[in-house]
C-alpha positions in Angstrom: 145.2 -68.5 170.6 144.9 -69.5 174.4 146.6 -66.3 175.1 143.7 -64.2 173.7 141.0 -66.1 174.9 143.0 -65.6 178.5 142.8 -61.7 177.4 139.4 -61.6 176.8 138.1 -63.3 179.7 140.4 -61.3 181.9 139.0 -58.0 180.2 135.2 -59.6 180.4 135.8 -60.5 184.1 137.2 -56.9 184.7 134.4 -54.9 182.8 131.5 -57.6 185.0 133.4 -55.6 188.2 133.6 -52.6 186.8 129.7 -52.4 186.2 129.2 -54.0 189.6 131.2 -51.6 191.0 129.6 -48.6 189.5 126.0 -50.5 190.9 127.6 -51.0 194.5 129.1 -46.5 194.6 132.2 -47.9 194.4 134.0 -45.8 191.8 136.6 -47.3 189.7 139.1 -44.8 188.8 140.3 -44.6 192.6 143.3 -46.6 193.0 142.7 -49.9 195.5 145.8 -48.8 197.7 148.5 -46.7 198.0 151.4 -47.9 197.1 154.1 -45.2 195.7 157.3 -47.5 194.9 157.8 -48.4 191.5 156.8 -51.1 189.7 159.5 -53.9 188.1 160.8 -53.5 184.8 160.6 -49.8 184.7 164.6 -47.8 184.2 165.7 -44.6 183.6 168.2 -45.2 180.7 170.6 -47.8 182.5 168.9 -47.6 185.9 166.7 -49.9 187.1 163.9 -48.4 189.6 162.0 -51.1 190.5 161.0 -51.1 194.1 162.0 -47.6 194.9 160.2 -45.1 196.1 159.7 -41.3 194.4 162.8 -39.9 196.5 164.9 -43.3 195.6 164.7 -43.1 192.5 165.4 -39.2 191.6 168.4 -39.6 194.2 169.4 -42.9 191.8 169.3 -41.1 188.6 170.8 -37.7 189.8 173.8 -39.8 191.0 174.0 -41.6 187.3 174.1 -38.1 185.6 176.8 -37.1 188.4 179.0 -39.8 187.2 178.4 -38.6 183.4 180.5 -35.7 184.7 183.7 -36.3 183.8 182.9 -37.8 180.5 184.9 -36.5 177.9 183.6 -34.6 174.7 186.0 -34.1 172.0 185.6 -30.9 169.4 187.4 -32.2 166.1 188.9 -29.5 163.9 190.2 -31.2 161.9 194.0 -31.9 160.7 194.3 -33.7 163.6 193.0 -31.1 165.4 190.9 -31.5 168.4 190.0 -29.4 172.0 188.1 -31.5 175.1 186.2 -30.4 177.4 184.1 -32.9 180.1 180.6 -32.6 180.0 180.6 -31.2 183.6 182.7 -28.3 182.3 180.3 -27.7 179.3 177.3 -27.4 182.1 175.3 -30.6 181.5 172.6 -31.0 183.9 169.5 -33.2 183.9 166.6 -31.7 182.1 163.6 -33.7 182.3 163.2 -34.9 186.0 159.5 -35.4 185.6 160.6 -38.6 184.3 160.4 -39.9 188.0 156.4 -39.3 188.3 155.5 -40.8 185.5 157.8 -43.9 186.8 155.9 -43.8 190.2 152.7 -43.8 188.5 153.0 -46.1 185.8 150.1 -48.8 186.1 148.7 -46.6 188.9 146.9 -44.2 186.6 144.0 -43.7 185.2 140.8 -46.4 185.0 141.2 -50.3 185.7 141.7 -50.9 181.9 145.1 -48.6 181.4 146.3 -49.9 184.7 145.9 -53.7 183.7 147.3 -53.0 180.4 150.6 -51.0 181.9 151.0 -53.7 184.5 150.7 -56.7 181.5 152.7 -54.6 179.3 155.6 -54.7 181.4 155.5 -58.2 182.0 156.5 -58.3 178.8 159.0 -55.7 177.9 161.0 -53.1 180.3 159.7 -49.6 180.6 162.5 -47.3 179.5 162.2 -43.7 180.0 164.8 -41.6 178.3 167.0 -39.2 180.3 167.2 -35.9 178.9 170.5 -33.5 179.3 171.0 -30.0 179.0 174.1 -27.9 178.2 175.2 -24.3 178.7 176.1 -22.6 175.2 177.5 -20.0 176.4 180.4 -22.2 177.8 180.4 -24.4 174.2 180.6 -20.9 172.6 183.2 -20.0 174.7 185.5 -23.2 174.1 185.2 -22.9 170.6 186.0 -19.0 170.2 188.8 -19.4 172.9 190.1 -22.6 172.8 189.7 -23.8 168.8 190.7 -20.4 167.5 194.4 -21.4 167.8 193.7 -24.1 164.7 192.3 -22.0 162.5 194.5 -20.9 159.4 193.5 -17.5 158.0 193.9 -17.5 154.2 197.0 -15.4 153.2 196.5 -13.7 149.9 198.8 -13.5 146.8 200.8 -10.3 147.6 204.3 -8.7 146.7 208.0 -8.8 147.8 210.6 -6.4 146.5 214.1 -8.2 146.3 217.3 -6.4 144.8 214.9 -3.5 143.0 212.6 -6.4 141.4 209.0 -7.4 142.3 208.7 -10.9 143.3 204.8 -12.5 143.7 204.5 -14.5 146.0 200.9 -17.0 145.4 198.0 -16.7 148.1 196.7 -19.8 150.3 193.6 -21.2 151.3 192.8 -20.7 154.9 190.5 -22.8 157.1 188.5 -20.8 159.5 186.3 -22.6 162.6 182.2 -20.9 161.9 181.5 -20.4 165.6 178.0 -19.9 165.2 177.2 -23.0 163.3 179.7 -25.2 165.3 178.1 -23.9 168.4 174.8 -25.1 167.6 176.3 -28.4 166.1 177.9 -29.1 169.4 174.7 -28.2 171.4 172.5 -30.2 169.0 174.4 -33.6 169.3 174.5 -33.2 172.9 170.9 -32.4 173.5 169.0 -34.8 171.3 172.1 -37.9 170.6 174.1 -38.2 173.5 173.4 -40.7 176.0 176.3 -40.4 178.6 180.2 -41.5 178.1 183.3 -39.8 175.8 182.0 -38.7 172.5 183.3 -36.5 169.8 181.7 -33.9 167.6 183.0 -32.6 164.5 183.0 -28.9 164.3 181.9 -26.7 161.1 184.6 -25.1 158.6 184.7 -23.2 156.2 187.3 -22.4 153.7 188.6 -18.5 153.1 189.8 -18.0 149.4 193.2 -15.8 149.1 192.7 -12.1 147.1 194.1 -11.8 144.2 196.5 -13.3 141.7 199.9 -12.9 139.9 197.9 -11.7 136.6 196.7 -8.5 138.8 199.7 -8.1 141.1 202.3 -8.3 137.8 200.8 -4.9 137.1 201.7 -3.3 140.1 205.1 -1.3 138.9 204.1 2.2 138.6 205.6 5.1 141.7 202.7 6.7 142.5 203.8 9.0 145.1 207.0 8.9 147.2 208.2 11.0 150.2 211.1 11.3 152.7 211.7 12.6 155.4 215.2 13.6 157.8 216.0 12.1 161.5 219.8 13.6 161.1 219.3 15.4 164.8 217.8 12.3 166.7 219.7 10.3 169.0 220.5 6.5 168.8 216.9 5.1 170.5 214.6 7.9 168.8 216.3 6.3 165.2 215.8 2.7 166.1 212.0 3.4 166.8 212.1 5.1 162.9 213.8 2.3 161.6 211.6 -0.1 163.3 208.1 1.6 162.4 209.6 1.6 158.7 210.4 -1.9 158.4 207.4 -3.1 160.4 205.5 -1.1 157.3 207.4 -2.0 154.4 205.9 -4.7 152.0 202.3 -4.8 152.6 199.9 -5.0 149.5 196.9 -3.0 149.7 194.3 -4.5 147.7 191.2 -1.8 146.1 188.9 -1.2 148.3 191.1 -2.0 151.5 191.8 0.0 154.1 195.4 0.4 155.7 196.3 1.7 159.5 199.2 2.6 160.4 199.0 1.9 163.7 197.7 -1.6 163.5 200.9 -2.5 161.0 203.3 -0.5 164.0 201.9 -1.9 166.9 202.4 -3.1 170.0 204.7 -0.5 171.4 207.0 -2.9 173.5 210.3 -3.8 173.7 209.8 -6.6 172.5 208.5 -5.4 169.0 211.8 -3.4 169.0 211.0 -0.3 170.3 213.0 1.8 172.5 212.3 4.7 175.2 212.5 8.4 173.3 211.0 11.9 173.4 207.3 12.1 172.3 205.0 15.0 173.1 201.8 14.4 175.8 199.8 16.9 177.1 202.1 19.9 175.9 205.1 18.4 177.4 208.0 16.1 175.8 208.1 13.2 177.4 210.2 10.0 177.1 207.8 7.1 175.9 208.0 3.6 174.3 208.2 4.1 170.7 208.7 8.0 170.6 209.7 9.1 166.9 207.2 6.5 165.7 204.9 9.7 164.1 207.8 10.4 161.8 207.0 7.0 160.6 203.2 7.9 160.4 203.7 11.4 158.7 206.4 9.9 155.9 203.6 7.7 154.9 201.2 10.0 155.3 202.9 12.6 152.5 203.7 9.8 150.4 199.6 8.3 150.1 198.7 12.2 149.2 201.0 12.0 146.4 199.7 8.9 145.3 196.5 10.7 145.9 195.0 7.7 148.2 191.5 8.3 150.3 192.9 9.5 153.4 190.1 8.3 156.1 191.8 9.5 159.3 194.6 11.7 160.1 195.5 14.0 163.2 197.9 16.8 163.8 200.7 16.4 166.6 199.3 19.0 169.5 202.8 21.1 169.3 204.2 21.8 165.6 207.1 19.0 164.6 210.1 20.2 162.7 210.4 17.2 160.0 207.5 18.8 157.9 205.9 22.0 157.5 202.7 22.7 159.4 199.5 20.5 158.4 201.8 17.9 156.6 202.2 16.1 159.8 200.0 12.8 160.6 200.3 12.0 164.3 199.4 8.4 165.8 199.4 7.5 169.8 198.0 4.4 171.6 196.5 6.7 174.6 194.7 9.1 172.6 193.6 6.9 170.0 194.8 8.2 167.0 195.7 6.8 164.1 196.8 7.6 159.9 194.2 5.3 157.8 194.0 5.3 154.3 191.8 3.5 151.8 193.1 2.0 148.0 190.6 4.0 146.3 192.8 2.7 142.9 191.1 -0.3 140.4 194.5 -1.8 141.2 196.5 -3.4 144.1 199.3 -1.3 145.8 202.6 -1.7 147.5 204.1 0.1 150.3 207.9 0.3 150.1 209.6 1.8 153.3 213.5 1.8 154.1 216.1 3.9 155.9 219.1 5.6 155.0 221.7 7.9 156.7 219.0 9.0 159.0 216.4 9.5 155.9 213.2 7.9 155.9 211.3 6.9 152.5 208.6 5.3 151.7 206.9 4.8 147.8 203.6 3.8 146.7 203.8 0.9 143.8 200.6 0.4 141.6 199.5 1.4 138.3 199.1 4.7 136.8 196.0 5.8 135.4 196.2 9.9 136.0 197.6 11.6 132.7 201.0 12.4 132.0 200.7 16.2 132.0 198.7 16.1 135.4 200.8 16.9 138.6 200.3 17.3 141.9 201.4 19.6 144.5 200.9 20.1 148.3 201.3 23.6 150.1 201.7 24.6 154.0 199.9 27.6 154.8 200.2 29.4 158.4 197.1 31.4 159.1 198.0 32.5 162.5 201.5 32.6 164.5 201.2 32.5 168.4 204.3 33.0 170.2 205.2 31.0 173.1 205.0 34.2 176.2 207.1 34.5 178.9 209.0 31.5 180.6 207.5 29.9 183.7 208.8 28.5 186.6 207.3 26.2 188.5 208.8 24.8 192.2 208.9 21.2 193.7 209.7 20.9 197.1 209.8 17.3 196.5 213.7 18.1 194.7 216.8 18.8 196.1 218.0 22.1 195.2 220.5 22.5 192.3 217.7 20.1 190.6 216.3 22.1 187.7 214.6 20.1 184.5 213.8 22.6 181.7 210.9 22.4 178.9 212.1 24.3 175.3 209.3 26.3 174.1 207.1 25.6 171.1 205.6 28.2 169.2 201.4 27.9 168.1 200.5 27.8 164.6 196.8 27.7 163.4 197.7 26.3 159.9 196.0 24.7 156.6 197.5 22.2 153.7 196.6 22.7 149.9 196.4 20.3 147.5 197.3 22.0 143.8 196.5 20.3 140.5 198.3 21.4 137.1 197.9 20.1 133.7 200.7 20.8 131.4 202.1 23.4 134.0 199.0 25.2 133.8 197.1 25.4 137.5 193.7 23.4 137.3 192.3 23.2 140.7 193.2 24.1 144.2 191.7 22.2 146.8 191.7 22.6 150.9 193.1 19.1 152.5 193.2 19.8 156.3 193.1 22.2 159.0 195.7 21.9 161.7 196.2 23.7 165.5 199.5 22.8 167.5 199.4 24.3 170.9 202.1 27.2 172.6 203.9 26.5 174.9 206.1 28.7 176.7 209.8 27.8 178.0 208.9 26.2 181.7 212.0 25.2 184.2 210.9 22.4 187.3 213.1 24.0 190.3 213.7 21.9 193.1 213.6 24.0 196.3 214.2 21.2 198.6 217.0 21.8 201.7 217.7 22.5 205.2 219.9 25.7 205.1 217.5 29.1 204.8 220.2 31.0 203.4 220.3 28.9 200.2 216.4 29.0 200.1 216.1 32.3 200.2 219.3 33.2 197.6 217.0 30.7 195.3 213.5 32.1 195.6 215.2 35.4 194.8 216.5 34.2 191.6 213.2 32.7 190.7 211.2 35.7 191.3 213.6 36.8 188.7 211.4 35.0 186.0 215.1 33.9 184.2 215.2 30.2 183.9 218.8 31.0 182.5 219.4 32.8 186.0 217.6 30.4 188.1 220.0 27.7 186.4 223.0 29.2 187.8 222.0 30.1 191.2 220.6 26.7 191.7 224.0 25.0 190.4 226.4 27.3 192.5 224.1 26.3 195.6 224.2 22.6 194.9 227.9 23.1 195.1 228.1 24.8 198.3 228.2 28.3 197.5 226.4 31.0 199.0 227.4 34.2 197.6 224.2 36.4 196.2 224.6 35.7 192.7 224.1 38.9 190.6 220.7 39.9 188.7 219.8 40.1 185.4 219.0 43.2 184.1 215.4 43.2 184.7 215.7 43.0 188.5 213.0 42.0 190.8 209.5 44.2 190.4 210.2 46.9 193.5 206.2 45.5 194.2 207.1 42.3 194.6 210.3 43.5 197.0 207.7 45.3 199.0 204.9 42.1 198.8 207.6 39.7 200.4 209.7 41.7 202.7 209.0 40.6 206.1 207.2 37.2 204.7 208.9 33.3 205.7 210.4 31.5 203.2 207.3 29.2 202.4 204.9 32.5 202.2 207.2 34.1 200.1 207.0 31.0 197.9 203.4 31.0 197.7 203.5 34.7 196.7 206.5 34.4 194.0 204.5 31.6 192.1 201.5 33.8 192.2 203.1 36.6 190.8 204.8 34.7 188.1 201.8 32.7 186.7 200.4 36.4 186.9 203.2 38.0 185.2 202.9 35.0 182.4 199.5 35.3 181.5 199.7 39.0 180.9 202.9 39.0 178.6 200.2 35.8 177.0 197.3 38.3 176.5 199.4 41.2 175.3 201.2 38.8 172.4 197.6 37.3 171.4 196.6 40.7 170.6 199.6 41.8 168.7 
């Protein structure tokens, strides 16, 4: 009861002055004197700024939220499971540093009243402003999709195995998969509105992914819906390996409807270690030793095997020179550099199974589901050839960079412009006939690399004579006797050298002679081109 009397004389005494005041011009809202240090009893979360000045204090707090640094938050996956970052790392900085004006001014602002009352009040209790932290979520985002994606556990779905001739189901399980997005904003919301400095954890948002299908469904799956094989009789040891490893690396996946297969994410990566070896692929019109060459017999085995089965095909390419395993357009080419790929949808009600093996240098693979198509209906595919293009005259190209007696030879391919059918009989009798795919593999004409490289004229000039020739055959024999020493003008084909082109270089160096030979051959090639093009 004192107390409030006390109050209320002190608030008579000070309105008295106040109206005084206002009689005397002395205004009351202007503070008596300076005085910018802050007043006792006031903090910043744990720090006390009494007595300091403006600068003081924000230098005081910025140091406290320095040394919340290295605190160390805790992402909980759960399991067990956890990933930790500091705060530092997750960008925490200090957001509201107006705090320190308000601090400065507290019982300094506004009219007499307010300031008595902020100056009383803390007599009584502390001041205690709040610090505020903000955090980069970009770099929470980035912890949890890099760092907490190791835990999660991707559902695996009931699916099929094929043991002695027998299908075997094996049961699906529940996976637990990290929701980025909503743990990203869980993390950022704890640590902008709850956390007030030291280690803390934060649990982060799952969710659980149910497996497809079951063994009711998958028990169905028995039916051959389409099968195909292909030969690798003529390939060597590494060019089999990469079949046999594309095959197995296939075999055994269950398509469910509505999924889509590619065959190049199943085969994939094309490394050593995923058991591939170095073979002959084509690039660019050239056969070229790759990683994983022979892997589009793989591709174009399936390939004949879903159109049997009568699958949605959704992307399929044609090698760019004709293969020999299949007639034209029944090919389906796949290569990492050019980005092609053999994709195929189950447009079925049912799940399928791909079965892929290798035997005596025959590749197989069989579609498993359930047939629905009619007894009588079968289906049929044909190769058509719409336009031959034969491969021209052979070219010979020179590399200085080679000794001579080096000589690398490229067979020829011969172009086809080509379609594929797809026929349709019921009870023997023709029903429909439908177009499948257009397909273009490129000519290319029988090329030699000659290396011309040496110091003796003589055997430069003997070997510029057999290339102006045009003969690879010839060209491979001169440039073999020269690498052994021999000198002797070996003798001409019966074609001879173009009287012209004896005229042209008579009197000409070796190296303009070389110039003019190449000319005339990559002349002489594009004619004999034009002239079978026209046939």
């Amino acid at each position: 009861m004192n107390r409030v009397r006390k109050w209320m004389f002190a608030l008579a005494f000070l309105l008295t002055l106040g109206m005084g005041s206002a009689v005397s011009g002395i205004s009351v809202h202007a503070q008596a004197r300076p005085d910018d240090t802050i007043k006792e009893g006031v903090y910043a979360g744990e720090v006390s700024l009494a007595g300091m000045t403006q600068a003081q204090a924000q230098e005081a707090v910025q140091a406290y939220v320095d040394s919340l640094g290295s605190s160390v938050i805790t992402l909980n996956v759960g399991d067990g499971n956890s990933v930790t970052a500091t705060a530092s790392e997750l960008g925490m900085a200090w957001s509201n540093q107006n705090l320190v004006n308000e601090a400065v001014n507290l019982g300094k602002a506004g009219n007499v009243v307010a300031r008595y009352k902020a100056v009383k009040d803390l007599a009584h209790q502390n001041k205690v402003y709040e610090i505020e932290f903000s955090f980069d979520r970009a770099a929470i985002a980035s912890l949890i999709e890099n760092d907490c994606a190791v835990y999660n556990v991707e559902a695996i779905d009931a699916h099929l195995t094929r043991e002695n001739g027998k299908f075997v189901i094996e049961e699906g399980q529940t996976g637990v998969v990290i929701d980025n997005a909503a743990s990203e904003t869980a993390v950022y919301d704890y640590l902008t509105t709850q956390w007030r400095g030291g280690d803390a954890s934060v649990e982060l948002v799952v969710t659980q992914e149910e497996p497809q299908g079951n063994a009711e469904e998958l028990a169905l799956v028995k039916d051959v819906l389409g099968t195909y094989t292909t030969s690798y009789s003529s390939s060597g040891s590494d060019r089999s390996a990469n079949v046999s490893n594309g095959c197995k690396l296939i075999n055994g996946h269950t398509v469910y409807p509505g999924e889509s297969f590619s065959t190049y994410e199943a085969v994939k990566p094309f490394t050593e270690e995923n058991g591939y070896y170095m073979a002959a692929s084509y690039l660019s019109g050239q056969v070229v030793d790759s990683i994983g060459g022979g892997i589009c017999q793989v591709s174009t085995t399936l390939y004949n095997a879903v159109l049997l089965a009568e699958l949605q095909v959704d992307e399929r390419h044609n090698h760019s020179m004709i293969v020999t395993y299949v007639k034209p357009s029944m090919d389906a080419a796949i290569a990492e550099s050019s980005g092609k790929d053999f994709v195929f949808t189950n447009n079925t009600e049912y799940p399928i199974y791909i079965e892929g093996y290798t035997q005596d240098k025959k590749i197989t693979f069989t579609i498993y589901g359930v047939e629905t198509r009619d007894s009588g209906r079968k289906v049929s595919y044909e190769s058509e050839v719409l336009e031959t293009i034969s491969p021209g005259a052979e070219v010979i190209k020179q590399d200085s960079s080679q000794p001579i007696g080096s000589v690398s030879v490229q067979s020829s391919h011969t172009g086809y412009k080509a379609r594929l059918w797809k026929v349709v009989t019921e009870n023997g009798e023709e029903v429909s006939r439908e177009q499948v795919n257009s397909s273009s593999y490129q000519m290319t004409p029988r090329t030699a690399t000659v290396g011309t490289a040496t110091d003796n004229p003589n055997a430069y000039n003997e070997l510029q004579a057999a290339i102006a020739t045009g003969s690879i055959d010839h060209v491979k024999s001169v440039a073999q006797a020269l690498a052994n020493g021999q000198t002797t003008t070996p003798a001409q084909p019966s074609t001879g050298i173009d009287p012209a082109l004896e005229a042209i270089l008579a009197g000409k160096t070796p190296e303009e002679q070389a110039i003019l030979i190449q000319q005339y051959n990559e002349q002489l090639a594009q004619q004999q081109q034009q002239a079978g093009q026209g046939q």
